[in-house]
N, C-alpha and C positions, 0 to 999 in steps of 0.2 A: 504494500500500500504506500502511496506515496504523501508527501503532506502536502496542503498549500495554503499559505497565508493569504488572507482577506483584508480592505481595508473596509470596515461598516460604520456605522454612528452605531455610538453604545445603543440609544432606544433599540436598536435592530439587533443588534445581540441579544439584548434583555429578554425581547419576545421572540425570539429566536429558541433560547435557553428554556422560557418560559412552556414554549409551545410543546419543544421535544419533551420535557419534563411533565407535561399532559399527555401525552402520544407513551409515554413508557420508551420513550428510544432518546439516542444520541443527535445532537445538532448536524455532527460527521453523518449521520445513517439518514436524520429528514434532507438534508443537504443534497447525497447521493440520489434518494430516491428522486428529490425535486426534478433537479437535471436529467435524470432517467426518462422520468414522464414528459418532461418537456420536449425532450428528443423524441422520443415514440410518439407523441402528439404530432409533432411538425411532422412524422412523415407519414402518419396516419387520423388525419381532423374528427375529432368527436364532437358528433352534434348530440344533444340531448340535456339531460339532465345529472343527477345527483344519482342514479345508479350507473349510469355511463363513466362519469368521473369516477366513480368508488371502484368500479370496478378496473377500473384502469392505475386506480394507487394514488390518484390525486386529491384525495380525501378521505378523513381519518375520524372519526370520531373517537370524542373519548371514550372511557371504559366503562367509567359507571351512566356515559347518557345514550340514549338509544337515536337512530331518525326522527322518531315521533316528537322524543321529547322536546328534540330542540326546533322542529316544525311548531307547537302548541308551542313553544318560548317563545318565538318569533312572531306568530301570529300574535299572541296578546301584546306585544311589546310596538305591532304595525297598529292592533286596534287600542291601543291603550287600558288593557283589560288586567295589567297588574297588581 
C-alpha cells in the first residue's frame, strides 16, 4: 500500500474522521472506496435513486438507523413535524 499526503481545511478532516467513525471504517478505507465509485460511475452512469447508489457503494448508512428511519427524519424535518 502506498501513502499519500493531502492538503484539506481541518473542517474536512473533522467530518471526514467524523463520518468514517459512523460508517465503523477508516478515513484511508471511505477515501478508497470514494475514488472506486467515482471511477466505476464515470465509466458506467447510474440513473436512479438510493438503491442504485447503495448498491453501487456510494452510500452507507449507519448501523443503528435503517432507510426508513432517516426517510421519516427527513420528511418531518421538510414538513416541520419535529
Amino acid at each position: 500500500m502506498t501513502k499519500l499526503t493531502l492538503s484539506v481545511d481541518e473542517e474536512v478532516v473533522a467530518q471526514a474522521k467524523r463520518l468514517a467513525k459512523e460508517n465503523g471504517r477508516s478515513v484511508s478505507a471511505m477515501f478508497t472506496q470514494y475514488v472506486r465509485a467515482m471511477a466505476q460511475r464515470r465509466s458506467r452512469p447510474v440513473r436512479g435513486g438510493y438503491i442504485a447508489r447503495q448498491a453501487l457503494g456510494l452510500l452507507h448508512l449507519p448501523k443503528d438507523r435503517s432507510y426508513r428511519d432517516l426517510l421519516v427524519d427527513a420528511l418531518k424535518e421538510r414538513y416541520g413535524l419535529r
